[in-house]
ZABASE-499165 format. One record per residue (C-alpha): x, y, z; chain. Coordinates in nm, 3 decimals. Each point is the difference from the previous one (the first is absolute). Example, Ala and Ser with C-alpha at 12.3 -4.5 7.8 and 13.67 -1.06 7.14 Angstrom:
# residues 2
1.230, -0.450, 0.780, A
0.137, 0.344, -0.066, A
***
This chain:
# residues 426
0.000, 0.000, 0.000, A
0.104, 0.327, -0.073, A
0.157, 0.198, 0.314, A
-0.142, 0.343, -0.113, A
-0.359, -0.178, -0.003, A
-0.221, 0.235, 0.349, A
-0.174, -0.264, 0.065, A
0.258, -0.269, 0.086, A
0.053, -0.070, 0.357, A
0.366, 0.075, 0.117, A
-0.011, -0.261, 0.204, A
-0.098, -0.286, -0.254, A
0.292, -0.092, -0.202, A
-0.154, -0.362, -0.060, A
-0.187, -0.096, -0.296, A
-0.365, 0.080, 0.037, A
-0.293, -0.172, -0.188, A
-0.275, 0.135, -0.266, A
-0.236, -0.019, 0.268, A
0.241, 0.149, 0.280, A
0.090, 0.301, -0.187, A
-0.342, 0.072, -0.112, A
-0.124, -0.028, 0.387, A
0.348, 0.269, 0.062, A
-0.137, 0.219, -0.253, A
-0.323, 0.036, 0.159, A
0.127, 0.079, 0.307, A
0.208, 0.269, -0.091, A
-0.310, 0.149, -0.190, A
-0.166, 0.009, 0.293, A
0.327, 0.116, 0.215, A
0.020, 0.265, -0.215, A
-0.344, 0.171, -0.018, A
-0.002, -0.057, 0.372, A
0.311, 0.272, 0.016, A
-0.215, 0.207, -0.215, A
-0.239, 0.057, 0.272, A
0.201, 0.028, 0.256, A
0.150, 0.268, -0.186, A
-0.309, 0.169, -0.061, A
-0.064, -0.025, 0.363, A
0.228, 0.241, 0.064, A
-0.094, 0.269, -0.259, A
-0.193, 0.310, 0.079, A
-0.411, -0.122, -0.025, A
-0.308, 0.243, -0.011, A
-0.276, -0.084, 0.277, A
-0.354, 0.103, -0.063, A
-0.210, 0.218, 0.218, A
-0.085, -0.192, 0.331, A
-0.335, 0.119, -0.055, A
-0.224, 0.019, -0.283, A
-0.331, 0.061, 0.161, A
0.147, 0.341, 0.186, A
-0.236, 0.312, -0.046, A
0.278, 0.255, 0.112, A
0.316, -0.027, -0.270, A
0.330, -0.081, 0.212, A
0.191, 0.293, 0.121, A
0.346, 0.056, -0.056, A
0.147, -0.044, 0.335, A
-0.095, -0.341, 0.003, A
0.120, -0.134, -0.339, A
0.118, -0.343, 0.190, A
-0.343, -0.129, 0.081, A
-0.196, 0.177, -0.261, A
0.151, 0.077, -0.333, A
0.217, -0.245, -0.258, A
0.349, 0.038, 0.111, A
0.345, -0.205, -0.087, A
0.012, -0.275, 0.192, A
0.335, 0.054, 0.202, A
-0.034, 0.319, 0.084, A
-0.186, 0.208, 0.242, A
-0.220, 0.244, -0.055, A
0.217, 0.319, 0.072, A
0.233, -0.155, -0.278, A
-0.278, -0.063, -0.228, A
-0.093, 0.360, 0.041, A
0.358, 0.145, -0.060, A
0.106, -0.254, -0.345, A
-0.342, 0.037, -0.172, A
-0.061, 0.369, -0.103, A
-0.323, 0.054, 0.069, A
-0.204, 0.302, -0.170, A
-0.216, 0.114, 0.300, A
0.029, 0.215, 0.314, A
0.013, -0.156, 0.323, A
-0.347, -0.054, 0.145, A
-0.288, -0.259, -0.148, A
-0.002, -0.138, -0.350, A
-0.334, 0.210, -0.094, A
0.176, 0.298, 0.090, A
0.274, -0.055, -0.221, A
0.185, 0.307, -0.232, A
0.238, -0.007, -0.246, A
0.363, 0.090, 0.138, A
0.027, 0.282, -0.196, A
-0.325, 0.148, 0.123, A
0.017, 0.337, 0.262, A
-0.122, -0.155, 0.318, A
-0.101, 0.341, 0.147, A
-0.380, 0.050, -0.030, A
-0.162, 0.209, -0.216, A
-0.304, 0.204, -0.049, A
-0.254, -0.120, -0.213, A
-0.108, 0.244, -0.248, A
-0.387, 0.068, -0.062, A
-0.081, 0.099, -0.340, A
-0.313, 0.218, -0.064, A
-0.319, -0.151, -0.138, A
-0.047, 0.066, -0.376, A
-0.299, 0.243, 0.141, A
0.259, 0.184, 0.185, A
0.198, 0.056, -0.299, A
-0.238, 0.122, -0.191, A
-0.105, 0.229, 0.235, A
0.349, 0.144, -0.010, A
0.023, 0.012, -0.332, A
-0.260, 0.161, -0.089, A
0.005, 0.307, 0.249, A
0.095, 0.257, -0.267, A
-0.316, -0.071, -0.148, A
-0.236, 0.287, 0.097, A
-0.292, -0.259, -0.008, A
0.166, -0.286, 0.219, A
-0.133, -0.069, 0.318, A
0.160, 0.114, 0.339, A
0.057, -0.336, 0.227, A
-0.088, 0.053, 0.366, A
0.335, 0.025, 0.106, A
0.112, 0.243, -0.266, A
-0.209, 0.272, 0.038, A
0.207, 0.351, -0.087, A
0.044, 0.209, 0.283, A
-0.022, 0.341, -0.061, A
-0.387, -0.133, -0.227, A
-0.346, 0.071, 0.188, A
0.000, -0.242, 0.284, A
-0.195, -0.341, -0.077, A
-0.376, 0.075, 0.090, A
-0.131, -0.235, 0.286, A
-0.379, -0.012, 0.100, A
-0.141, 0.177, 0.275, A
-0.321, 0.035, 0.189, A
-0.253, 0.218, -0.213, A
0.038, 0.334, 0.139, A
0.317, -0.059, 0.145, A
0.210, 0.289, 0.056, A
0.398, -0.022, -0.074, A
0.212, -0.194, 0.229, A
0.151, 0.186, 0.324, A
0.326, -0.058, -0.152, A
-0.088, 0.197, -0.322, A
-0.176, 0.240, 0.271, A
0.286, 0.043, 0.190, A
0.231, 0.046, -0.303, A
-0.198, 0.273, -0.180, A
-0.072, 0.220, 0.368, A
0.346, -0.032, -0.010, A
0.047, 0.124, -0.365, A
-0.218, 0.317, 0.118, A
0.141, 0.124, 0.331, A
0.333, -0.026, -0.171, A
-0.149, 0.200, -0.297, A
-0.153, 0.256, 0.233, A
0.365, 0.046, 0.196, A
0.146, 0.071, -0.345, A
-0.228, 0.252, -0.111, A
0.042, 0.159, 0.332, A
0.378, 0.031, -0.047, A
-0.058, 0.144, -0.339, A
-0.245, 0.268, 0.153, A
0.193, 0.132, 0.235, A
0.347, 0.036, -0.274, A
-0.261, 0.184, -0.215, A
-0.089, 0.187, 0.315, A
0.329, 0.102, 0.093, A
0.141, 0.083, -0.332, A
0.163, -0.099, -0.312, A
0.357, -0.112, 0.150, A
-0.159, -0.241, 0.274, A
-0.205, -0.151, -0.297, A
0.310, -0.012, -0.156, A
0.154, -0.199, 0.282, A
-0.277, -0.220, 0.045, A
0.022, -0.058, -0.430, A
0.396, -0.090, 0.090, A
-0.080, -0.263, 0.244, A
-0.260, -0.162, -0.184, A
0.205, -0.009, -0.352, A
0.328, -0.140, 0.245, A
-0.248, -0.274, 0.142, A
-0.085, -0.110, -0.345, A
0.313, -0.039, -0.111, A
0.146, -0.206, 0.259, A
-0.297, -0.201, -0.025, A
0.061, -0.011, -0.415, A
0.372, -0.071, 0.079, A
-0.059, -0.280, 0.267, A
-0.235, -0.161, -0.222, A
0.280, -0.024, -0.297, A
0.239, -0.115, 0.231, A
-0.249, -0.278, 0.083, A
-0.068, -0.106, -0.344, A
0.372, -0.062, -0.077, A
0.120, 0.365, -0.122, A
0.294, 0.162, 0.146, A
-0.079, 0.387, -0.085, A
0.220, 0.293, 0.134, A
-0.227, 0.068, 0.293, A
0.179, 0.314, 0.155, A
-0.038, 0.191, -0.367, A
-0.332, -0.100, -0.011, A
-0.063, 0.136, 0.362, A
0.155, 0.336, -0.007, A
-0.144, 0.074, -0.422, A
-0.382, -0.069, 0.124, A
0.048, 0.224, 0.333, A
0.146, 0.255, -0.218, A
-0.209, -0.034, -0.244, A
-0.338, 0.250, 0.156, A
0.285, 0.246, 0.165, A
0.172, 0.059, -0.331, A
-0.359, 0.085, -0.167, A
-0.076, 0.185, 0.259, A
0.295, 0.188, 0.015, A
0.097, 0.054, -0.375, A
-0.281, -0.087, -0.179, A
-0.016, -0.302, -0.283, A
0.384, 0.077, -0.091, A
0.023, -0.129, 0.413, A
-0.144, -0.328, -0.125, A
0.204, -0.041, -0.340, A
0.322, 0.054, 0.263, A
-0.055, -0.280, 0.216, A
-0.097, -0.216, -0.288, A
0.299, 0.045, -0.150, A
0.193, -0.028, 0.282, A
-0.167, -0.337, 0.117, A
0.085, -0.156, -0.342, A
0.349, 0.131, 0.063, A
0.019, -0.124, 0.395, A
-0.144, -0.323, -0.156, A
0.234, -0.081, -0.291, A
0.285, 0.071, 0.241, A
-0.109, -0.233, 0.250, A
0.078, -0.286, -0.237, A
0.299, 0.161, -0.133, A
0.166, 0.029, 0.289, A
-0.083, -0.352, 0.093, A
-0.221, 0.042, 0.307, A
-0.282, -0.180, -0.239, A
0.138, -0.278, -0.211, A
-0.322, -0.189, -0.073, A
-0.243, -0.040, -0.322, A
0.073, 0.452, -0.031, A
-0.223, 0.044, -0.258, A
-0.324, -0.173, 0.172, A
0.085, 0.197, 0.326, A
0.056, 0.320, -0.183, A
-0.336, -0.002, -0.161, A
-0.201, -0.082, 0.320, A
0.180, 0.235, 0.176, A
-0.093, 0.300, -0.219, A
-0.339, -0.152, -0.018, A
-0.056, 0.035, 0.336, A
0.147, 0.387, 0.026, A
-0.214, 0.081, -0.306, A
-0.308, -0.163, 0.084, A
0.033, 0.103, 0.396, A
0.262, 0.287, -0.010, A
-0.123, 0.206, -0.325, A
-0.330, -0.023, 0.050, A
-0.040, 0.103, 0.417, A
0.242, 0.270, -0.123, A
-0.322, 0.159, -0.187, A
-0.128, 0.030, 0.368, A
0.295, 0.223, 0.067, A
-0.071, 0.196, -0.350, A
-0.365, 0.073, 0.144, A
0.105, 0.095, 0.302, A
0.240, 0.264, -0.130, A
-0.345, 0.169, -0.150, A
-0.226, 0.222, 0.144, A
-0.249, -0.214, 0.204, A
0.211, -0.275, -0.068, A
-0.089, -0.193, 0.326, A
-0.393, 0.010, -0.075, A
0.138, -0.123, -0.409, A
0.147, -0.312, 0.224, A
-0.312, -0.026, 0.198, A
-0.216, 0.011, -0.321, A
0.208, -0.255, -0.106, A
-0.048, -0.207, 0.270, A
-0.363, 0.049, 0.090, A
-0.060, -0.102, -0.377, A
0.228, -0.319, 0.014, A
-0.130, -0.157, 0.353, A
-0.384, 0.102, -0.168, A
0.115, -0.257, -0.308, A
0.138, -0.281, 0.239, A
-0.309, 0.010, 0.260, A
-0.262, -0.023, -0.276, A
0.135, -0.268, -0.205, A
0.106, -0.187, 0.301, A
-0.354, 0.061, 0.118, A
-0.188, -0.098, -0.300, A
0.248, -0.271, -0.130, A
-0.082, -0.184, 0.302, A
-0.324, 0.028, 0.034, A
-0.119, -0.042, -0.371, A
0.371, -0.063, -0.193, A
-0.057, -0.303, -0.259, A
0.156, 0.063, -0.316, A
0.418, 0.024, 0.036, A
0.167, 0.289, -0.112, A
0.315, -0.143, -0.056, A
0.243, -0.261, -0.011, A
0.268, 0.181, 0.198, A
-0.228, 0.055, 0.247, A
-0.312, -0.301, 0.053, A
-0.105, 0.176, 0.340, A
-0.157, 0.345, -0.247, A
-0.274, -0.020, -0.149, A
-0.134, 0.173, -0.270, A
-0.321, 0.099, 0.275, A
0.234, 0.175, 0.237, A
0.162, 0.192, -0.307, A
-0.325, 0.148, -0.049, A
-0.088, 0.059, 0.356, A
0.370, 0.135, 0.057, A
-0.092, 0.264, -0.315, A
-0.302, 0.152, 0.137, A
0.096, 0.056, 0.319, A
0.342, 0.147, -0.086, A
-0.172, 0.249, -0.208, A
-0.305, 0.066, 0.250, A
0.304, 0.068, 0.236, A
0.098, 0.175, -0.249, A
-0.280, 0.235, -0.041, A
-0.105, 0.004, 0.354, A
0.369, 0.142, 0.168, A
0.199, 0.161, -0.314, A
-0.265, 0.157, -0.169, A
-0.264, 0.078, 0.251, A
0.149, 0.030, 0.341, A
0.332, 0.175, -0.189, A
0.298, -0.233, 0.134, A
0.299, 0.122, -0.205, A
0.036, 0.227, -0.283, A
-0.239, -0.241, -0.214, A
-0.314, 0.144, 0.134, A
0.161, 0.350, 0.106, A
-0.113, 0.324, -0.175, A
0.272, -0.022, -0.256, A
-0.139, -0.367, -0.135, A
-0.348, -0.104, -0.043, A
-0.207, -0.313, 0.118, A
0.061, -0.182, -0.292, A
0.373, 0.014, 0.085, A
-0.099, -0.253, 0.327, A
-0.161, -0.216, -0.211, A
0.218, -0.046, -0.309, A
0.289, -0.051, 0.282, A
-0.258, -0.297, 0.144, A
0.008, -0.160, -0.391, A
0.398, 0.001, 0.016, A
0.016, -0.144, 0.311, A
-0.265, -0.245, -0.049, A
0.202, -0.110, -0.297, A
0.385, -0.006, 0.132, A
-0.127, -0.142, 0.309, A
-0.097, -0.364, -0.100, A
0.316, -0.022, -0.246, A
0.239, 0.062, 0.332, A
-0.173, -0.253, 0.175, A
0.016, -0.256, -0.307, A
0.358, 0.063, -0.049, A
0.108, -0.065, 0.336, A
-0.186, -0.324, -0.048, A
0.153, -0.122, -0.226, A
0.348, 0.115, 0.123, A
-0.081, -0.173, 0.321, A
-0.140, -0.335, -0.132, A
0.368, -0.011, -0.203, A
0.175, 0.068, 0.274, A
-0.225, -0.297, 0.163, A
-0.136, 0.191, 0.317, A
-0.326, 0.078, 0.051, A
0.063, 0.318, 0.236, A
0.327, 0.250, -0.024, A
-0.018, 0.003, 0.408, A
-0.207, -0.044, 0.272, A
0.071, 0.329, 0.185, A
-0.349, 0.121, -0.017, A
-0.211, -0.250, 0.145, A
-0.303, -0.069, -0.199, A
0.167, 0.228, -0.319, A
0.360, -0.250, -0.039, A
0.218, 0.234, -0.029, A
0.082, 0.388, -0.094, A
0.054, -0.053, -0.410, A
-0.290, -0.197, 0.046, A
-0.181, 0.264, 0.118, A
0.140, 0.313, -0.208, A
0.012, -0.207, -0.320, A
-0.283, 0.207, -0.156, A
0.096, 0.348, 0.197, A
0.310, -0.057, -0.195, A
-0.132, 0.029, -0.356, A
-0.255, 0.278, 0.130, A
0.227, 0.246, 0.091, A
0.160, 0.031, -0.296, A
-0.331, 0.015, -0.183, A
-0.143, 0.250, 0.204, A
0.306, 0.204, -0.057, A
-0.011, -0.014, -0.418, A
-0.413, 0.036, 0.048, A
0.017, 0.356, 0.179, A
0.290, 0.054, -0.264, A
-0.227, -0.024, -0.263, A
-0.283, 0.144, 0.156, A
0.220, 0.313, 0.108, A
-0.069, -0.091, 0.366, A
0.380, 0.042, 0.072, A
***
């Protein structure tokens, strides 16, 4: 027999039969599948989950009783050699590795209602949701008791409005009383008011305007006319613009110039130039009863259409301005001119009803005013729904604040200056 042959014996040198060596053959077949297993016995095997029936999936701590594992090795080593792509915790709460474990906030996305709500609020036609009602519009109507009266709030608010209105007329009284140069001062305080409440208000809607110019131009602005005339008012216009430019050349302003230029002058023009016509009539003859005439004639226009726009105001004005109605214009009209008729022309306040003008004079001044009056009001409005406020202050209880309450006095006293121009008043 051949020596290299695996399955002779080492042992057996002697001659071996046909039926011997087929009998040694067989055994070694068998020896040698038997090493096989024992082999395999000592490989790495995969176990099955101890349970199948389990409700609650095995959790990771306790991979050596619950989960398939190698079977010589323990479960902290089965955990560290097999990369596993979950956090630590149960198999149902499982993320990816590369997730971000911190939490985070779910996002809710508006109904497709909601968006089209949104998208359609340019439209003049679309409907104002509940919670998106504007709010310097009339306030949403709620139903009361038939014959109800107003609230006590609304009560409060307008008694408020009145014996505020009543101080200020008193004030203005007794500056007419004493003379032209206490109205004056009184005119000053009010047009410095204003403008720190215009100035604040720009400051608060992200401009960055040269306060200090603007101060000092609109407190000059009635002394100059009343000193020198219109040139007096040309002068500190000039010089504002000047004062203005420079405080951006010389680098105390630095932002958006042109933006904060433009309100700036705004403001002096629209508050500055035209209180200065205050100072112009007071430089007249009778000039304080011209500034009372103006102001009887003004408060006449803001009591009647307040009056009648709230009691019978249903058809809007305007736009800038949902709160007006078309009803208080009218009622505002008539009594401005009654007003008119009734203290300028018949009981003679001012030159308008003096011997040197006639009654008519009153009267066409009550037209002007009438018409000048409503356009202030509208045009602060609008500047103030811009701006996104709904009042300039609220140092006059009841009236918000000063501009809010000279708005229109501001635009009639440069009116009733040109009218008793042209009418040779002056």
């Amino acid at each position: 027999m051949d020596d290299n042959n695996p399955f002779k014996r080492p042992d057996d040198d002697a001659e071996a039969t046909p039926d011997d060596e087929q009998a040694m053959f067989l055994d070694d077949l068998t020896a040698l599948f038997d090493e096989d297993e024992d082999d395999a016995a000592d490989l790495p095997r995969w176990d099955e989950f101890a349970s199948e029936t389990s409700d609650e999936e095995p959790a990771w701590d306790s991979l050596s009783e619950a989960t398939p594992q190698w079977g010589d090795d323990s479960a902290e080593q089965a955990v560290a050699d097999v990369a596993l792509p979950t956090a630590i915790g149960t198999a149902a709460e499982g993320v990816s590795v590369f997730e971000d474990l911190e939490p985070t906030e779910s996002v809710e996305f508006p109904s497709l209602d909601r968006v089209d709500e949104v998208l359609l609020l340019d439209s003049p036609d679309a409907p104002i949701h509940s919670d998106m009602i504007d709010p310097y519009g009339p306030p949403p109507t709620q139903s009361s008791p038939r014959g109800g009266g107003p609230s006590s709030a609304a009560g409060g608010s307008t008694l408020t409005g009145l014996v505020v209105g009543l101080v200020l007329g008193g004030i203005v009284l007794a500056a007419v009383a004493i003379g032209e140069r206490m109205a004056l001062a009184v005119l000053t305080i009010a047009l410095l008011l204003a403008a720190a409440e215009w100035f604040t208000t720009l400051r608060q809607s992200g401009y960055q305007p040269p306060t200090l110019v603007g101060f000092v131009a609109v407190v000059a602005m009635p002394v100059a006319a009343y000193w020198r005339g219109a040139d007096g008012i040309v002068m500190v216009l000039v010089f504002a613009l000047f004062g203005a430019g420079l405080w951006y050349l010389g680098g105390v302003g630095q932002d958006r110039p042109l933006a904060n230029l433009g309100v700036t002058m705004l403001g002096i023009t629209w508050i500055g130039v035209t209180g200065a016509f205050g100072g112009l009539l007071l430089d007249r003859p009778d000039g304080a009863e011209l500034v009372l005439s103006a102001v009887i004639l003004t408060v006449a226009h803001d009591v009647g259409a307040f009056t009648v726009g709230r009691a019978a105001g249903r058809t809007p004005l305007s736009q800038a301005s949902p709160n007006k109605t078309v009803e208080g214009l009218i009622g505002g009209t008539i009594l401005t001119i009654a007003a008119a008729l009734v203290f300028i022309s018949v009981l003679e306040i001012g030159p308008f009803g003096s011997p040197t003008g006639s009654r008519s004079d009153g009267v066409i001044l009550g037209i002007v005013v009438a018409v000048v009056a409503p356009l202030a009001d509208l045009l602060e409005s609008a500047i103030k729904r811009d701006l996104g406020v709904k009042d300039m202050g609220t140092l006059l209880p009841g009236h918000g604040g000063m501009l809010d309450r000279i708005d229109a006095l501001l635009f009639v006293l440069p009116a009733t200056y040109f009218t008793a121009l042209m009418l040779d008043v002056i």
